[in-house]
MARVO-978784 format. One line per field, with one value per residue (C-alpha): residue in one letter; x, y, z; residue number from 0. Coordinates in steps of 0.05 Angstrom, whole numbers. Layout:
residuo	(A|...);
xx	(X|...);
yy	(Y|...);
zz	(Z|...);
num	(NUM|...);
//
This chain:
residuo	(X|X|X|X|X|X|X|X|X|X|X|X|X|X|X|X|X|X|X|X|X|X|X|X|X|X|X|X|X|X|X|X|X|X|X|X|X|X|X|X|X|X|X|X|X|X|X|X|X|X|X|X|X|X|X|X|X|X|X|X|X|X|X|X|X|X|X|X|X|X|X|X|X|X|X|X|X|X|X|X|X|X|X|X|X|X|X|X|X|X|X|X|X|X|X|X|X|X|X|X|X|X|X|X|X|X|X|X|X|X|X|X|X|X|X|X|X|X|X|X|X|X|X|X|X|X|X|X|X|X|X|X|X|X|X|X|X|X|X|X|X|X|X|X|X|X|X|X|X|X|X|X|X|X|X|X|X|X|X|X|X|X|X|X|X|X|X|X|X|X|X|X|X|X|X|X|X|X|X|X|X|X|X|X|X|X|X|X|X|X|X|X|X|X|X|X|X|X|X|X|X|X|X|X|X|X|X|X|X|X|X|X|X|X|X|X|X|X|X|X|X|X|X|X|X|X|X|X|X|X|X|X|X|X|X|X|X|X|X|X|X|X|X|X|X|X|X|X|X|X|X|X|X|X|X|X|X|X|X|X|X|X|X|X|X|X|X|X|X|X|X|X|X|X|X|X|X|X|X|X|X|X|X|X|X|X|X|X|X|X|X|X|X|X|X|X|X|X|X|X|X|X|X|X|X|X|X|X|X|X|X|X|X|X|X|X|X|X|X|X|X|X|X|X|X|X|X|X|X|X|X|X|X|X|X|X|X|X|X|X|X|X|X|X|X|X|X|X|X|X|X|X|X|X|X|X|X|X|X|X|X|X|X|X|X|X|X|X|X|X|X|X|X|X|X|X|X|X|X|X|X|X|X|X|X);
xx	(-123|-134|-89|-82|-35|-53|-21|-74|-127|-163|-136|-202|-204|-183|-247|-218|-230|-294|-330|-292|-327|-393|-384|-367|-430|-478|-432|-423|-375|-314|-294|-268|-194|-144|-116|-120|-159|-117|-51|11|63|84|165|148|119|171|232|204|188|272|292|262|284|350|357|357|310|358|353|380|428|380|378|351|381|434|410|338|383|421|354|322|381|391|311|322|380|337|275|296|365|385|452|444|488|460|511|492|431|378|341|289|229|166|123|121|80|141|181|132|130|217|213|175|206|274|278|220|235|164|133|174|121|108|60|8|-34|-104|-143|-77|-70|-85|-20|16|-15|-12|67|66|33|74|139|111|110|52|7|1|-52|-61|-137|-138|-208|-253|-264|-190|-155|-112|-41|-55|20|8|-35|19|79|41|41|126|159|226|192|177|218|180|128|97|82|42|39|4|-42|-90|-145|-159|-122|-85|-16|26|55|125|107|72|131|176|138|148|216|231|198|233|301|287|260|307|252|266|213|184|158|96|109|68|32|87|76|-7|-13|-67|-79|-3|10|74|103|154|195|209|285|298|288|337|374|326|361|398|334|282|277|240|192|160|140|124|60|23|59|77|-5|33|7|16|84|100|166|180|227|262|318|358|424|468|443|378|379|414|367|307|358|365|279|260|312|277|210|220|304|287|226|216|289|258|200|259|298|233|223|302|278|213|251|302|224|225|188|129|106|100|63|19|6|-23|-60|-96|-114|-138|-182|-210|-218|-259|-304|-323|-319|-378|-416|-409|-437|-490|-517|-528|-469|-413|-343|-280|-238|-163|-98|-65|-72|-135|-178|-238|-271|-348|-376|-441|-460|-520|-550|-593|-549|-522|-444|-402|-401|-485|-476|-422|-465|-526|-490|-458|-520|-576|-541|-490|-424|-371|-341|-293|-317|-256|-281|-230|-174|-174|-169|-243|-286|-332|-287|-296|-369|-395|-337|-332|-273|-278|-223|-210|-160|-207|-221|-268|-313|-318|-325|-381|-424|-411|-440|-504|-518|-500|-556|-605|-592|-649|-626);
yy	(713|640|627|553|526|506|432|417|450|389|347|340|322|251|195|173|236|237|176|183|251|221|148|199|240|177|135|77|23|44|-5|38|67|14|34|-15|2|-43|-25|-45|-91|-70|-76|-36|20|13|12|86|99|82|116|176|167|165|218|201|261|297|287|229|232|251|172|151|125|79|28|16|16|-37|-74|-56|-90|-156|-167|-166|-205|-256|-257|-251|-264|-194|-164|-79|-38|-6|69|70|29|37|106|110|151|186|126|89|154|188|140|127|212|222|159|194|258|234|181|209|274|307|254|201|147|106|33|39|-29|-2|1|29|58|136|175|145|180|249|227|210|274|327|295|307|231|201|146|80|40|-37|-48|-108|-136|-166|-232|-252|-193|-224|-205|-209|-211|-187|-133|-110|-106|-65|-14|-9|20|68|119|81|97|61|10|11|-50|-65|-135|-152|-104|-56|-61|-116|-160|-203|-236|-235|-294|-307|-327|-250|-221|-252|-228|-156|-165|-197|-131|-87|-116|-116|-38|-13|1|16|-25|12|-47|-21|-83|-53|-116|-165|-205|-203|-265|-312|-393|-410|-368|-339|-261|-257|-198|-176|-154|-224|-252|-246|-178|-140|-129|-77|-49|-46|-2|-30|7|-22|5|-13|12|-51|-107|-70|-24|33|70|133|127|141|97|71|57|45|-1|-6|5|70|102|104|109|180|202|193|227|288|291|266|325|378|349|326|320|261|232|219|195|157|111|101|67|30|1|-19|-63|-94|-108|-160|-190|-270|-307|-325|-256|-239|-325|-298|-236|-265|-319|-264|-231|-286|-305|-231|-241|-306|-269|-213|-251|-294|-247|-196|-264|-277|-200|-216|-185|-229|-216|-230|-269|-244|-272|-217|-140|-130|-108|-136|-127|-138|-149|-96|-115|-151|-85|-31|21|64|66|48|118|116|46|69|128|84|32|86|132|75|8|41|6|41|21|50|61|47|81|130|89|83|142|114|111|71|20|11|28|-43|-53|-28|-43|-65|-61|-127|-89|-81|-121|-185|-139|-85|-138|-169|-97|-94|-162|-155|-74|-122|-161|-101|-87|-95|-118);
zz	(-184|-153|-89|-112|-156|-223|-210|-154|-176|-208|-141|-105|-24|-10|-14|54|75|52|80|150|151|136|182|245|221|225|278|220|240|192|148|103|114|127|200|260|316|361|391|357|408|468|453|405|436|502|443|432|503|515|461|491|558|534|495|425|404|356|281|245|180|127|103|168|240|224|274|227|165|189|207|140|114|160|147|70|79|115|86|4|15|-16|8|10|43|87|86|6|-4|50|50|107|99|123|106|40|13|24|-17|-67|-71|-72|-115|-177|-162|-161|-219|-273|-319|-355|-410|-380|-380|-320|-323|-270|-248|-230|-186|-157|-82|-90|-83|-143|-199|-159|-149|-220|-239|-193|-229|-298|-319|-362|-335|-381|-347|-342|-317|-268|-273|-213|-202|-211|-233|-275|-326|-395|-418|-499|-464|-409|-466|-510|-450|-452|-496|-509|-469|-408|-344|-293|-273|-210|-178|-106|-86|-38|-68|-46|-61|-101|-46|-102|-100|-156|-174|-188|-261|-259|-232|-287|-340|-305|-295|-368|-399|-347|-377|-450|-443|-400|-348|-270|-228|-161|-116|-64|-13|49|63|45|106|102|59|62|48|43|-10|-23|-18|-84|-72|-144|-131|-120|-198|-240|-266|-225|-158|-197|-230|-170|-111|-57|-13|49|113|193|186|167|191|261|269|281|213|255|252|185|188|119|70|6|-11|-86|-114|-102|-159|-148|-76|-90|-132|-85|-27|-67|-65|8|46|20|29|106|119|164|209|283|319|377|332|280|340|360|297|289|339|322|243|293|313|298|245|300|303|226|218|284|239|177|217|260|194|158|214|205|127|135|183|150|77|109|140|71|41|89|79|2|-23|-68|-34|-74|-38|-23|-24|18|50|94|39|13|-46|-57|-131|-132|-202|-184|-140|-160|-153|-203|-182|-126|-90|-92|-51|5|18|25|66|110|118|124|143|189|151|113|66|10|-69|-104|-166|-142|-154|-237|-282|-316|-251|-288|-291|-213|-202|-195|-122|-56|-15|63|108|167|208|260|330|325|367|320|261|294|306|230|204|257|215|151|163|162|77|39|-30);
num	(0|1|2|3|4|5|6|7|8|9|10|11|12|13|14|15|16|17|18|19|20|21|22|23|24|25|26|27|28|29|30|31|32|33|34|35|36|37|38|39|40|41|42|43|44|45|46|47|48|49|50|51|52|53|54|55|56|57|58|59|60|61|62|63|64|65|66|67|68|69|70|71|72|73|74|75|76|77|78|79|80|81|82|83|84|85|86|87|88|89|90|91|92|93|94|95|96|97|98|99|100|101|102|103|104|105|106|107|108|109|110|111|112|113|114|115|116|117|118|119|120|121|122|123|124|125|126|127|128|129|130|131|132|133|134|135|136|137|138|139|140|141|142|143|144|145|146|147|148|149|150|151|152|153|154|155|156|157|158|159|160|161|162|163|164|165|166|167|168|169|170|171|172|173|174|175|176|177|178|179|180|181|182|183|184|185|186|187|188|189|190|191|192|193|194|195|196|197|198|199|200|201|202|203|204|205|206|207|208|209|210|211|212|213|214|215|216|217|218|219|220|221|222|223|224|225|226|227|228|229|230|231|232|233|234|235|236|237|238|239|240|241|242|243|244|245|246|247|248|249|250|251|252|253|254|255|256|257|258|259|260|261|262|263|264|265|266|267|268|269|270|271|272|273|274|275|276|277|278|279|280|281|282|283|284|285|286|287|288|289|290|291|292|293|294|295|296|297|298|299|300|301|302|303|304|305|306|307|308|309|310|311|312|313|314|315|316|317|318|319|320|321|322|323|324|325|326|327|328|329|330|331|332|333|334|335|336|337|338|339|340|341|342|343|344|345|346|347|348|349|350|351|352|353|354|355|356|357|358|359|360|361|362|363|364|365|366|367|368|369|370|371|372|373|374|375|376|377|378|379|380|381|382|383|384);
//
Protein backbone atom coordinates (compact mmCIF):
# COMPACT_ATOMS: atom_id res chain seq x y z
CA UNK A 1 0.00 0.00 0.00
CA UNK A 2 1.52 3.61 -0.97
CA UNK A 3 1.37 6.17 1.99
CA UNK A 4 0.65 8.99 -0.62
CA UNK A 5 -2.41 9.94 -1.92
CA UNK A 6 -3.39 9.15 -5.30
CA UNK A 7 -4.15 13.09 -6.02
CA UNK A 8 -0.39 14.05 -5.50
CA UNK A 9 1.14 11.34 -6.61
CA UNK A 10 1.98 12.70 -10.15
CA UNK A 11 2.75 16.28 -8.18
CA UNK A 12 6.51 16.25 -8.48
CA UNK A 13 8.84 18.70 -5.99
CA UNK A 14 8.55 22.33 -6.92
CA UNK A 15 11.29 23.59 -9.85
CA UNK A 16 11.97 26.38 -7.30
CA UNK A 17 12.81 23.95 -5.15
CA UNK A 18 14.91 22.42 -7.35
CA UNK A 19 17.35 25.00 -8.67
CA UNK A 20 17.60 26.76 -5.09
CA UNK A 21 18.89 23.33 -4.06
CA UNK A 22 21.39 23.26 -6.81
CA UNK A 23 22.44 27.42 -6.81
CA UNK A 24 23.29 26.86 -2.80
CA UNK A 25 25.16 23.59 -3.99
CA UNK A 26 27.47 25.59 -6.49
CA UNK A 27 27.09 29.18 -4.66
CA UNK A 28 25.31 30.60 -8.12
CA UNK A 29 23.99 34.11 -7.73
CA UNK A 30 20.06 33.21 -7.66
CA UNK A 31 18.21 34.71 -10.14
CA UNK A 32 15.77 32.36 -10.09
CA UNK A 33 12.88 32.52 -7.32
CA UNK A 34 11.27 35.87 -7.15
CA UNK A 35 11.97 36.97 -3.35
CA UNK A 36 13.91 40.25 -2.51
CA UNK A 37 16.99 40.04 -0.81
CA UNK A 38 16.56 43.58 0.56
CA UNK A 39 14.55 44.46 3.59
CA UNK A 40 11.05 45.63 3.15
CA UNK A 41 10.40 49.48 4.96
CA UNK A 42 11.05 50.13 8.16
CA UNK A 43 7.26 51.42 9.21
CA UNK A 44 6.56 48.44 8.10
CA UNK A 45 8.46 46.24 10.07
CA UNK A 46 8.05 48.71 13.49
CA UNK A 47 3.89 48.53 12.60
CA UNK A 48 4.59 44.69 13.48
CA UNK A 49 7.10 45.35 16.08
CA UNK A 50 3.95 47.65 17.92
CA UNK A 51 1.53 45.45 17.23
CA UNK A 52 3.43 43.03 19.24
CA UNK A 53 4.36 45.11 21.97
CA UNK A 54 0.94 45.79 22.45
CA UNK A 55 -0.59 42.84 22.56
CA UNK A 56 -2.40 42.12 19.53
CA UNK A 57 -1.14 38.36 19.29
CA UNK A 58 -4.57 36.63 19.49
CA UNK A 59 -6.35 35.42 16.38
CA UNK A 60 -8.25 37.58 14.13
CA UNK A 61 -12.04 36.89 12.85
CA UNK A 62 -11.51 34.22 10.35
CA UNK A 63 -11.83 37.05 7.35
CA UNK A 64 -8.90 38.83 8.64
CA UNK A 65 -8.12 41.91 11.27
CA UNK A 66 -10.65 44.41 10.60
CA UNK A 67 -8.17 47.25 10.62
CA UNK A 68 -6.35 45.59 7.03
CA UNK A 69 -9.93 45.07 5.73
CA UNK A 70 -10.69 48.42 6.03
CA UNK A 71 -7.29 49.28 4.28
CA UNK A 72 -7.78 46.62 1.61
CA UNK A 73 -10.88 48.48 1.05
CA UNK A 74 -9.86 52.40 1.23
CA UNK A 75 -6.85 51.30 -1.28
CA UNK A 76 -9.35 49.85 -3.82
CA UNK A 77 -11.46 52.67 -3.28
CA UNK A 78 -8.54 54.90 -4.20
CA UNK A 79 -6.68 53.35 -6.62
CA UNK A 80 -9.77 51.71 -9.03
CA UNK A 81 -12.34 53.60 -7.47
CA UNK A 82 -14.21 50.30 -6.39
CA UNK A 83 -16.51 50.61 -3.27
CA UNK A 84 -16.38 46.87 -1.15
CA UNK A 85 -17.44 46.52 2.07
CA UNK A 86 -15.16 45.60 3.94
CA UNK A 87 -17.59 43.21 6.97
CA UNK A 88 -18.91 41.22 3.58
CA UNK A 89 -16.51 41.78 0.88
CA UNK A 90 -12.85 41.71 1.92
CA UNK A 91 -11.49 38.15 2.89
CA UNK A 92 -7.77 38.32 4.00
CA UNK A 93 -5.61 35.45 3.45
CA UNK A 94 -2.41 33.44 3.91
CA UNK A 95 -0.86 34.95 0.78
CA UNK A 96 -2.43 35.15 -2.66
CA UNK A 97 -1.64 31.18 -2.85
CA UNK A 98 -4.01 30.91 -0.27
CA UNK A 99 -6.64 32.77 -2.18
CA UNK A 100 -5.87 31.50 -5.39
CA UNK A 101 -6.14 27.77 -3.37
CA UNK A 102 -9.87 28.73 -1.27
CA UNK A 103 -10.70 30.44 -4.57
CA UNK A 104 -10.87 27.06 -6.77
CA UNK A 105 -11.94 25.13 -3.89
CA UNK A 106 -14.70 27.32 -2.99
CA UNK A 107 -16.24 28.40 -6.41
CA UNK A 108 -15.36 25.20 -8.93
CA UNK A 109 -17.38 21.69 -8.63
CA UNK A 110 -15.48 18.38 -10.64
CA UNK A 111 -15.51 19.03 -14.70
CA UNK A 112 -16.24 22.59 -14.08
CA UNK A 113 -13.87 24.00 -16.66
CA UNK A 114 -11.58 26.79 -15.80
CA UNK A 115 -9.43 29.08 -18.83
CA UNK A 116 -5.83 29.08 -17.84
CA UNK A 117 -3.28 31.77 -19.70
CA UNK A 118 0.05 29.84 -19.86
CA UNK A 119 2.89 29.98 -18.97
CA UNK A 120 0.79 30.45 -15.76
CA UNK A 121 2.44 30.88 -12.08
CA UNK A 122 2.61 27.14 -10.68
CA UNK A 123 -0.07 26.70 -8.01
CA UNK A 124 -3.08 27.30 -10.21
CA UNK A 125 -3.41 24.16 -12.07
CA UNK A 126 -2.64 22.07 -8.70
CA UNK A 127 -5.64 24.48 -7.21
CA UNK A 128 -7.44 23.74 -10.28
CA UNK A 129 -6.75 20.12 -10.04
CA UNK A 130 -7.44 19.42 -6.08
CA UNK A 131 -11.02 21.10 -6.83
CA UNK A 132 -11.74 18.70 -9.68
CA UNK A 133 -12.03 21.52 -12.44
CA UNK A 134 -10.66 20.96 -16.06
CA UNK A 135 -7.86 23.16 -17.45
CA UNK A 136 -8.63 24.94 -21.02
CA UNK A 137 -5.39 26.46 -21.92
CA UNK A 138 -4.65 29.74 -23.96
CA UNK A 139 -0.74 29.46 -24.96
CA UNK A 140 0.78 33.01 -24.73
CA UNK A 141 3.70 32.99 -27.20
CA UNK A 142 7.30 34.79 -26.72
CA UNK A 143 8.23 37.64 -28.22
CA UNK A 144 4.94 39.52 -27.51
CA UNK A 145 2.71 37.12 -26.03
CA UNK A 146 -0.17 38.26 -27.47
CA UNK A 147 -4.56 37.55 -27.31
CA UNK A 148 -5.83 36.03 -30.24
CA UNK A 149 -9.58 36.86 -29.51
CA UNK A 150 -11.31 34.00 -32.13
CA UNK A 151 -8.72 31.70 -30.41
CA UNK A 152 -9.61 32.75 -26.60
CA UNK A 153 -13.65 32.35 -27.27
CA UNK A 154 -13.37 29.09 -28.68
CA UNK A 155 -11.93 28.13 -25.13
CA UNK A 156 -15.56 29.29 -23.24
CA UNK A 157 -18.21 27.65 -23.36
CA UNK A 158 -21.51 26.43 -21.15
CA UNK A 159 -19.16 24.53 -19.09
CA UNK A 160 -16.77 27.15 -18.15
CA UNK A 161 -16.86 28.45 -14.53
CA UNK A 162 -13.77 30.44 -14.36
CA UNK A 163 -10.88 32.17 -16.10
CA UNK A 164 -7.90 32.95 -14.44
CA UNK A 165 -6.22 35.97 -15.14
CA UNK A 166 -2.58 37.44 -13.75
CA UNK A 167 -1.71 40.81 -14.90
CA UNK A 168 1.08 41.94 -14.33
CA UNK A 169 2.09 38.52 -15.20
CA UNK A 170 4.56 36.19 -14.15
CA UNK A 171 6.51 35.17 -16.04
CA UNK A 172 6.18 36.47 -19.25
CA UNK A 173 6.23 40.08 -17.56
CA UNK A 174 3.29 41.34 -19.96
CA UNK A 175 0.55 43.90 -19.21
CA UNK A 176 -2.71 43.38 -20.35
CA UNK A 177 -4.25 45.99 -21.91
CA UNK A 178 -7.57 47.41 -21.27
CA UNK A 179 -8.69 46.44 -24.85
CA UNK A 180 -7.39 42.62 -23.54
CA UNK A 181 -9.27 42.91 -20.54
CA UNK A 182 -12.54 43.81 -22.39
CA UNK A 183 -12.40 41.10 -24.54
CA UNK A 184 -12.08 38.90 -21.15
CA UNK A 185 -14.67 40.60 -19.54
CA UNK A 186 -17.18 40.70 -22.75
CA UNK A 187 -16.78 36.71 -22.88
CA UNK A 188 -17.00 36.49 -19.08
CA UNK A 189 -20.58 38.18 -19.45
CA UNK A 190 -21.96 36.46 -22.44
CA UNK A 191 -20.86 32.82 -20.75
CA UNK A 192 -21.78 33.41 -17.49
CA UNK A 193 -18.10 32.98 -16.42
CA UNK A 194 -16.62 34.20 -12.86
CA UNK A 195 -13.16 35.99 -13.52
CA UNK A 196 -10.25 35.29 -10.74
CA UNK A 197 -7.77 38.34 -11.16
CA UNK A 198 -3.86 37.27 -9.91
CA UNK A 199 -2.86 41.17 -9.36
CA UNK A 200 0.46 40.55 -7.17
CA UNK A 201 2.54 42.92 -9.09
CA UNK A 202 -0.13 45.50 -9.82
CA UNK A 203 2.09 48.33 -8.84
CA UNK A 204 5.46 46.80 -10.73
CA UNK A 205 4.75 48.48 -14.07
CA UNK A 206 7.22 49.65 -16.34
CA UNK A 207 7.62 52.64 -19.22
CA UNK A 208 4.33 54.48 -18.20
CA UNK A 209 2.26 51.83 -18.79
CA UNK A 210 -0.91 51.31 -17.13
CA UNK A 211 -2.21 48.59 -14.31
CA UNK A 212 -6.15 47.87 -15.52
CA UNK A 213 -7.73 46.28 -12.68
CA UNK A 214 -10.32 44.05 -14.43
CA UNK A 215 -13.22 44.61 -11.77
CA UNK A 216 -13.26 48.04 -12.87
CA UNK A 217 -14.84 47.45 -16.69
CA UNK A 218 -18.09 47.12 -17.02
CA UNK A 219 -20.52 44.27 -15.40
CA UNK A 220 -17.53 42.74 -13.96
CA UNK A 221 -17.23 44.21 -10.43
CA UNK A 222 -20.00 41.79 -9.73
CA UNK A 223 -18.23 38.88 -11.60
CA UNK A 224 -14.48 39.15 -10.44
CA UNK A 225 -12.79 38.41 -7.21
CA UNK A 226 -9.72 40.14 -6.76
CA UNK A 227 -6.61 38.71 -5.21
CA UNK A 228 -3.54 40.70 -4.39
CA UNK A 229 -1.05 40.56 -1.73
CA UNK A 230 1.82 42.71 0.39
CA UNK A 231 4.26 40.45 -0.63
CA UNK A 232 5.50 42.15 -3.72
CA UNK A 233 4.79 45.61 -3.56
CA UNK A 234 5.78 45.80 0.40
CA UNK A 235 9.33 42.67 0.12
CA UNK A 236 7.89 41.10 2.87
CA UNK A 237 7.02 37.70 0.73
CA UNK A 238 7.59 36.03 4.12
CA UNK A 239 4.67 37.30 5.35
CA UNK A 240 2.20 35.57 3.58
CA UNK A 241 -0.38 38.57 3.98
CA UNK A 242 -2.78 38.52 1.05
CA UNK A 243 -5.99 38.83 -0.08
CA UNK A 244 -9.16 38.60 -2.00
CA UNK A 245 -11.83 41.08 -2.63
CA UNK A 246 -15.54 40.41 -4.66
CA UNK A 247 -19.06 40.44 -3.98
CA UNK A 248 -20.80 38.62 -0.88
CA UNK A 249 -21.40 35.68 -2.70
CA UNK A 250 -18.37 34.75 -3.65
CA UNK A 251 -16.49 36.04 -0.84
CA UNK A 252 -18.54 33.30 1.28
CA UNK A 253 -17.75 30.75 -0.77
CA UNK A 254 -13.91 31.14 -0.56
CA UNK A 255 -14.61 31.68 3.58
CA UNK A 256 -16.18 28.38 3.84
CA UNK A 257 -12.49 26.91 2.14
CA UNK A 258 -9.69 29.18 3.76
CA UNK A 259 -11.04 28.31 7.80
CA UNK A 260 -10.41 24.93 7.49
CA UNK A 261 -7.25 25.27 5.59
CA UNK A 262 -5.52 28.01 8.06
CA UNK A 263 -8.68 29.90 10.19
CA UNK A 264 -6.61 33.05 9.94
CA UNK A 265 -2.77 34.24 9.56
CA UNK A 266 -0.32 36.17 11.73
CA UNK A 267 -2.38 39.10 14.00
CA UNK A 268 0.65 41.40 14.48
CA UNK A 269 1.99 41.51 10.34
CA UNK A 270 -1.85 41.82 9.45
CA UNK A 271 -1.80 45.12 11.64
CA UNK A 272 1.60 46.06 10.00
CA UNK A 273 0.43 45.85 6.72
CA UNK A 274 -3.07 47.79 7.63
CA UNK A 275 -0.60 50.32 7.80
CA UNK A 276 1.76 50.23 4.98
CA UNK A 277 -1.92 49.83 2.51
CA UNK A 278 -2.53 53.87 4.11
CA UNK A 279 1.36 54.31 2.38
CA UNK A 280 1.14 57.44 -0.27
CA UNK A 281 1.41 57.33 -3.97
CA UNK A 282 5.40 58.27 -3.69
CA UNK A 283 6.25 55.04 -2.31
CA UNK A 284 4.37 52.64 -4.81
CA UNK A 285 5.97 55.51 -8.14
CA UNK A 286 9.49 55.03 -5.95
CA UNK A 287 8.69 51.24 -6.24
CA UNK A 288 8.32 50.71 -9.94
CA UNK A 289 11.11 53.26 -10.67
CA UNK A 290 13.64 51.24 -8.41
CA UNK A 291 12.55 48.19 -10.39
CA UNK A 292 12.75 49.39 -13.65
CA UNK A 293 16.13 50.63 -13.05
CA UNK A 294 16.87 46.88 -12.08
CA UNK A 295 15.11 45.56 -15.38
CA UNK A 296 17.25 47.84 -17.65
CA UNK A 297 20.33 46.54 -15.88
CA UNK A 298 20.08 43.14 -16.06
CA UNK A 299 18.06 43.31 -19.66
CA UNK A 300 21.52 44.86 -20.87
CA UNK A 301 23.84 42.92 -19.31
CA UNK A 302 21.55 39.41 -20.41
CA UNK A 303 22.11 41.24 -23.85
CA UNK A 304 25.70 41.94 -23.60
CA UNK A 305 26.32 38.01 -22.56
CA UNK A 306 24.76 36.94 -26.04
CA UNK A 307 21.50 36.04 -24.89
CA UNK A 308 18.07 37.88 -26.44
CA UNK A 309 16.04 39.15 -23.35
CA UNK A 310 12.35 39.94 -23.83
CA UNK A 311 11.66 43.02 -22.61
CA UNK A 312 8.79 43.45 -19.78
CA UNK A 313 6.13 45.69 -19.16
CA UNK A 314 5.69 44.76 -15.48
CA UNK A 315 6.61 42.02 -12.44
CA UNK A 316 10.42 41.49 -11.93
CA UNK A 317 10.70 38.71 -14.29
CA UNK A 318 12.62 38.40 -17.26
CA UNK A 319 12.38 36.28 -19.95
CA UNK A 320 15.40 35.28 -22.27
CA UNK A 321 14.59 33.80 -25.89
CA UNK A 322 17.14 30.45 -25.97
CA UNK A 323 16.13 29.53 -29.43
CA UNK A 324 19.26 30.43 -31.03
CA UNK A 325 21.51 28.08 -28.33
CA UNK A 326 22.60 24.66 -28.61
CA UNK A 327 20.82 23.30 -26.03
CA UNK A 328 18.21 20.85 -26.19
CA UNK A 329 15.47 22.44 -23.67
CA UNK A 330 15.26 25.07 -21.17
CA UNK A 331 15.96 22.82 -17.97
CA UNK A 332 19.48 21.53 -19.92
CA UNK A 333 20.39 25.50 -20.03
CA UNK A 334 19.55 26.55 -16.20
CA UNK A 335 21.52 23.64 -15.14
CA UNK A 336 24.44 24.66 -17.34
CA UNK A 337 24.17 28.28 -16.38
CA UNK A 338 23.83 27.42 -12.71
CA UNK A 339 26.50 24.64 -12.55
CA UNK A 340 29.19 26.27 -15.03
CA UNK A 341 28.46 30.07 -15.29
CA UNK A 342 27.43 30.44 -11.63
CA UNK A 343 23.70 32.19 -12.52
CA UNK A 344 20.37 30.76 -11.87
CA UNK A 345 17.91 31.13 -13.46
CA UNK A 346 14.31 29.55 -13.73
CA UNK A 347 13.17 27.05 -16.88
CA UNK A 348 9.69 27.92 -17.21
CA UNK A 349 8.99 24.77 -19.15
CA UNK A 350 7.34 24.03 -15.89
CA UNK A 351 4.78 26.41 -16.23
CA UNK A 352 2.57 24.95 -19.43
CA UNK A 353 0.96 21.60 -19.43
CA UNK A 354 3.26 20.91 -22.99
CA UNK A 355 6.81 21.68 -21.63
CA UNK A 356 7.89 21.87 -25.03
CA UNK A 357 6.08 24.70 -25.50
CA UNK A 358 8.59 26.54 -23.02
CA UNK A 359 11.90 24.90 -23.76
CA UNK A 360 13.38 27.62 -25.90
CA UNK A 361 12.93 30.48 -22.26
CA UNK A 362 14.40 30.89 -19.03
CA UNK A 363 13.08 33.31 -16.66
CA UNK A 364 15.45 35.76 -14.45
CA UNK A 365 14.31 37.41 -11.50
CA UNK A 366 15.54 41.65 -10.74
CA UNK A 367 14.41 41.69 -7.17
CA UNK A 368 17.75 41.66 -6.09
CA UNK A 369 20.36 44.55 -4.85
CA UNK A 370 22.35 46.44 -7.71
CA UNK A 371 25.27 44.63 -5.93
CA UNK A 372 24.04 41.29 -6.39
CA UNK A 373 22.93 42.18 -10.07
CA UNK A 374 26.26 43.32 -10.88
CA UNK A 375 28.17 39.81 -9.51
CA UNK A 376 25.56 38.31 -11.93
CA UNK A 377 26.33 40.19 -15.28
CA UNK A 378 30.42 39.97 -14.51
CA UNK A 379 29.63 35.44 -14.25
CA UNK A 380 27.31 36.44 -17.48
CA UNK A 381 30.10 37.45 -19.28
CA UNK A 382 31.95 34.10 -18.83
CA UNK A 383 29.11 31.95 -21.29
CA UNK A 384 30.48 30.59 -24.14
CA UNK A 385 27.78 30.52 -26.78
Amino acid sequence: MSAMAARVRHMATTIFSEMTALAIQHQAVNLGQGFPDFPGPDFLKQAAIDAINNNRNQYTPGTGLLDLRQAIAGKMERHYGLIFDPASEVMVTQGATGAIFATMLGLVDPRDEVILFEPYYDSYLPALQFAGGIPRFFTLRAPHWEIDPVELEVLFSERTKLIIINTPHNPTGKVFTKAELGLIAELCQRYDVIAVTDEVYEHIVFDDRQHVCLATLPGMADRTVTISSAGKTFSMTGWKVGWAVGRPELMEAILRVHQFMVFTGATPLQAGVAIALQSSSDYYAELAAMYQANRDFLVAALDEAGLRPILPDGTYFVMVDLSQLDFPDDVTFCRYLTTEVGVTAIPPSAFYHNPQDGAKLARFAFCKTRLLLEEAARRLKKLKL
